[in-house]
C-alpha positions as a Markdown table, in Angstrom:
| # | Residue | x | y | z |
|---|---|---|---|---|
| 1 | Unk | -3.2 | 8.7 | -36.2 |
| 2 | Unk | -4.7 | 11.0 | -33.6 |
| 3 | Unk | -7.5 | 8.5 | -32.7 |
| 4 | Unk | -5.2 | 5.3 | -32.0 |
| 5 | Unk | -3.2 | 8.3 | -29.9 |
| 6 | Unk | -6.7 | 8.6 | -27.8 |
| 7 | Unk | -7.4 | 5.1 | -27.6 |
| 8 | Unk | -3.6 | 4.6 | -26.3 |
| 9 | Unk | -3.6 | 6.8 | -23.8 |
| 10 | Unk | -7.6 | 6.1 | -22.7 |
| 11 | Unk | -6.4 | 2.5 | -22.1 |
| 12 | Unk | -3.2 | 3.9 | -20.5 |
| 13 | Unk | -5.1 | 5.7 | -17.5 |
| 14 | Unk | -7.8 | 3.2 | -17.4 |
| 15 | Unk | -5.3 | 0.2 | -17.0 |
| 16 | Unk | -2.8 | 2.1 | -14.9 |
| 17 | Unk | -5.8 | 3.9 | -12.3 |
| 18 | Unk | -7.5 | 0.1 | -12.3 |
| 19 | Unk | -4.2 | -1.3 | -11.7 |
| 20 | Unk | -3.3 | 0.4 | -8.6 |
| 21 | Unk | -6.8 | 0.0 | -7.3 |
| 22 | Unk | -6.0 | -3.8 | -7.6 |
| 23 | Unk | -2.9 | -3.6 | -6.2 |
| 24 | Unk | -4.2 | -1.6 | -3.5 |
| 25 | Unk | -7.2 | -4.6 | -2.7 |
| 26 | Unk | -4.8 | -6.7 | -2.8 |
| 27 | Unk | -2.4 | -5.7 | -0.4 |
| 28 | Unk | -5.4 | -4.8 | 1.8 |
| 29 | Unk | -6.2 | -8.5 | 1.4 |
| 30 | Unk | -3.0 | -10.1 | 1.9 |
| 31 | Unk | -2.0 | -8.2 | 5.2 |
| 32 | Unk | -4.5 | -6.4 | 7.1 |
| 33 | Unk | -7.8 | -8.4 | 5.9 |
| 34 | Unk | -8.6 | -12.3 | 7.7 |
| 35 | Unk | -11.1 | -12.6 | 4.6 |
| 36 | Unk | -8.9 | -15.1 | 1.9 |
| 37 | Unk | -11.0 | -13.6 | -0.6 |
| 38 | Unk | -10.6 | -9.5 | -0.4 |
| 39 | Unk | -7.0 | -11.3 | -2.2 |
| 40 | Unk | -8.8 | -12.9 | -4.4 |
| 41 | Unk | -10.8 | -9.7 | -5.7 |
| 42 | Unk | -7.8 | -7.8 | -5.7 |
| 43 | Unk | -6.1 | -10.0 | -7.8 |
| 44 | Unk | -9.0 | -10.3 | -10.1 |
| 45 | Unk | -9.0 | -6.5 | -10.9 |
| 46 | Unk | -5.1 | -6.9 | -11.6 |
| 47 | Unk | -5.9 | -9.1 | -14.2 |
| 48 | Unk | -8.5 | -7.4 | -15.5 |
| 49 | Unk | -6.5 | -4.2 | -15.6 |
| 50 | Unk | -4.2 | -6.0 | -17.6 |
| 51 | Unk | -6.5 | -7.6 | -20.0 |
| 52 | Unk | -8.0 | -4.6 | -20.6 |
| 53 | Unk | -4.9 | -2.4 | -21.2 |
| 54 | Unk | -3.6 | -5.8 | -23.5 |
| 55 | Unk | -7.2 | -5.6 | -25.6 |
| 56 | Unk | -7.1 | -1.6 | -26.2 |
| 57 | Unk | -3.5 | -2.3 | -27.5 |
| 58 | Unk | -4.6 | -4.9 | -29.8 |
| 59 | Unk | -7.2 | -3.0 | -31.0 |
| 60 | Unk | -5.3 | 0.0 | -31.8 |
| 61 | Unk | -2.8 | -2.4 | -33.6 |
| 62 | Unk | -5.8 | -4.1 | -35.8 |
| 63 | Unk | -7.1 | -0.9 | -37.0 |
| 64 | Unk | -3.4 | 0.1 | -37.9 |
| 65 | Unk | -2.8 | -3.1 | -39.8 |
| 66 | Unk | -6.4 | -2.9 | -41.6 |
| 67 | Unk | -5.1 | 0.8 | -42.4 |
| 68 | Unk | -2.1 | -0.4 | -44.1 |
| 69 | Unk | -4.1 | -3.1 | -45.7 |
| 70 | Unk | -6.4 | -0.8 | -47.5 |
| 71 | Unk | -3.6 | 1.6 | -48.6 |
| 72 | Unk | -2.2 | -1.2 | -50.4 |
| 73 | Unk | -5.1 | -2.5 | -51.8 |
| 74 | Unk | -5.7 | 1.4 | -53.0 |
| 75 | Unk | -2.0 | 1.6 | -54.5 |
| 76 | Unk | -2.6 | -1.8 | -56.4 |
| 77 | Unk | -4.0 | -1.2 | -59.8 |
């Protein structure tokens, strides 16, 4: 349990710190930049942020269910 607890919160500060980076581009895009695409970056790196916080949580989920999978095979005689 202590490893998915890593994983979790790796993908938590990853996500969050890319996130705001993103958001950050972004904004600096949208308002301040004449370049269309400093936006477009910055809402690229939002996504990504968000893929990869969505595929550490998936991943943390797989191992769990293979976990529970094995336990039962284990308990079956």
């Amino acid at each position: 349990m202590e490893s998915k607890t890593k994983i979790l919160n790796a993908v938590k500060y990853i996500g969050s710190t890319i996130l705001a980076l993103g958001v950050a581009i972004f904004l600096y895009g949208f308002f301040v930049s004449n370049y269309g695409s400093v936006t477009g970056i910055g809402i690229g790196t939002v996504m990504g942020a968000v893929f990869i916080f969505l595929m550490g949580v998936f991943f943390v989920a797989t191992e769990e269910m293979q976990e529970k999978a094995n336990q039962r095979v284990r308990l079956d005689p």
